[in-house]
C-alpha positions as CSV (number, residue, x, y, z in Angstrom):
1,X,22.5,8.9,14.8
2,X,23.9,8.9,18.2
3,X,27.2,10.6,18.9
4,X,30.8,9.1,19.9
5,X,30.0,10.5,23.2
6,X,26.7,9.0,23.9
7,X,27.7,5.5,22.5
8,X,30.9,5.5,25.0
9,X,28.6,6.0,28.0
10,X,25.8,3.8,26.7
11,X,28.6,0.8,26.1
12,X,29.5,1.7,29.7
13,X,25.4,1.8,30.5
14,X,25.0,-1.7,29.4
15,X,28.4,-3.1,31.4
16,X,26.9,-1.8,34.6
17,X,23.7,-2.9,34.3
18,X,25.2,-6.5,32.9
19,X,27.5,-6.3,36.1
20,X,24.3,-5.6,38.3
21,X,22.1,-8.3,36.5
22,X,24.7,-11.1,37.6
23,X,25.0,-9.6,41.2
24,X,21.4,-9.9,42.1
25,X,20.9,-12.9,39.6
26,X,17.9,-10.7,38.1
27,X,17.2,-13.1,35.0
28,X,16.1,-16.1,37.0
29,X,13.5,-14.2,38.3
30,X,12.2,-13.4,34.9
31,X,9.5,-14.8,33.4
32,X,10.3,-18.0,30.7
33,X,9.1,-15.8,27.8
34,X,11.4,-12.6,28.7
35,X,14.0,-14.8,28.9
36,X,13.9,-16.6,25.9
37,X,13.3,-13.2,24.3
38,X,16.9,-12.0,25.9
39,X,18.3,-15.1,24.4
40,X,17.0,-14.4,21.0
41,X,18.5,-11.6,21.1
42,X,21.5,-12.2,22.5
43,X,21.8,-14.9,19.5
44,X,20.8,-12.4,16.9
45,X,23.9,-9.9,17.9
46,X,26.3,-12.6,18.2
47,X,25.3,-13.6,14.6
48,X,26.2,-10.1,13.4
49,X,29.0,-9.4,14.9
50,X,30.0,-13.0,13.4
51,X,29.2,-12.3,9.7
52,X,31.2,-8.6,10.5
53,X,34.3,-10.3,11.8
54,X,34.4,-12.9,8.6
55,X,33.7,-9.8,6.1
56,X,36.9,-7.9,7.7
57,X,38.9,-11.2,7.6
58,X,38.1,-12.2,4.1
59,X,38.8,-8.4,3.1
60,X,42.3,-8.5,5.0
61,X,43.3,-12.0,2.8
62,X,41.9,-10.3,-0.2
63,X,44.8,-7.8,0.4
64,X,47.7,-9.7,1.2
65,X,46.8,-12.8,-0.9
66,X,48.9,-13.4,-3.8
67,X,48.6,-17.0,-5.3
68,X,52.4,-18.7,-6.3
69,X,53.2,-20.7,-9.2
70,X,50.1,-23.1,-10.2
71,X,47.4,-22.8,-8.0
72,X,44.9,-26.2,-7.5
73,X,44.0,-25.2,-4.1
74,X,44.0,-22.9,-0.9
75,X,47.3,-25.4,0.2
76,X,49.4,-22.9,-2.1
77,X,48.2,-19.6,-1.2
78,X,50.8,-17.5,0.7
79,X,50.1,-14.7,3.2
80,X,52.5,-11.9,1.6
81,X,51.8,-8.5,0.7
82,X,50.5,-8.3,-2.9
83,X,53.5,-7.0,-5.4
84,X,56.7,-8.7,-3.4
C-alpha cells in the first residue's frame, strides 16, 4: 500500500497532468477507443465515490436519527442527537 506521502504527490501528479491535458486539448487527438476507455473510467470512479458518499450519509442519520411519537413515515423523523 502506498504511503500518505506518495498518495499526496500522486493526487498532485494527476492535477498537473489534468491541468496540462486541458491546455494542449490532448484528448481530442486521441483515438475514439482511448477515449471512450477514459470515459469508462471516469464513470466507474464517479460511481464509487457515489456509493461512498451515500454509505457515510446514511451512517451519519443512523446516528443522530431518533424517530418521535408514532412513526408512519420519514415526514416524522427528526435530526437530533440520539438520547435528548
Amino acid at each position: 500500500m502506498a504511503t500518505q506521502k506518495q498518495r499526496r504527490a500522486a493526487r498532485r501528479n494527476i492535477k498537473k497532468a489534468a491541468r496540462a491535458a486541458r491546455r494542449k486539448q490532448t484528448l481530442k487527438k486521441l483515438p475514439k477507443k482511448t477515449r471512450i476507455a477514459l470515459g469508462k473510467q471516469a464513470a466507474k470512479v464517479a460511481k464509487r465515490r457515489r456509493r461512498y458518499s451515500i454509505l457515510y450519509l446514511n451512517l451519519s442519520r443512523a446516528n443522530y436519527t431518533e424517530p418521535i411519537g408514532n412513526v408512519q413515515g420519514d415526514s416524522e423523523l427528526q435530526l437530533r442527537p440520539a438520547g435528548l
